[in-house]
N, C-alpha and C positions, 0 to 999 in steps of 0.2 A: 272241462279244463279247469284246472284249480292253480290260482294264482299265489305261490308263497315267498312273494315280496315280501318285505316287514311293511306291515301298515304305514302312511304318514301321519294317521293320526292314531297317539296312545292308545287311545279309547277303542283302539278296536285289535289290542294286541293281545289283550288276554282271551278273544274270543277264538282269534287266530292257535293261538298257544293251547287251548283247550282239543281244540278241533286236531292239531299234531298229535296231540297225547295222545287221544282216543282214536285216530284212525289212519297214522302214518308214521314211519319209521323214522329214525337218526335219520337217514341220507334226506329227508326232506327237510331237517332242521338245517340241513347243511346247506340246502339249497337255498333258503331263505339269506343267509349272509353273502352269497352268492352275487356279484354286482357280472349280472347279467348283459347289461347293457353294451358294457365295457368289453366283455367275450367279446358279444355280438359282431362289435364294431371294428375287433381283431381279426373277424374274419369275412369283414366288408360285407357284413349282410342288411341289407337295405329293404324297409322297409315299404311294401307295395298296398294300395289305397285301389280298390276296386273298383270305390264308383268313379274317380280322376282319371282309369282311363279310359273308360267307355267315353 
């Protein structure tokens, strides 16, 4: 799994940026402006924690 958030910190945006160029398409740059969160939360998806329910 490969995360393409934008970094929060600068310093690791140009590694991120590299890493697109050389081995992923537009649509993953797209993905990265993407405020996923917010999707998420439009369609009430809730987060589930393995080990709290055991």
């Amino acid at each position: 799994m490969v995360d393409f958030n934008l970094p929060t910190n600068p310093l690791f945006l140009p590694g991120l940026a590299v890493f697109l160029w050389l081995f992923e398409t537009e649509t993953a740059w797209k993905l990265s402006e993407t405020d996923l969160e917010s999707l998420l939360a439009k369609v009430e998806w809730r987060s589930y924690n393995f080990k709290e329910a055991q």
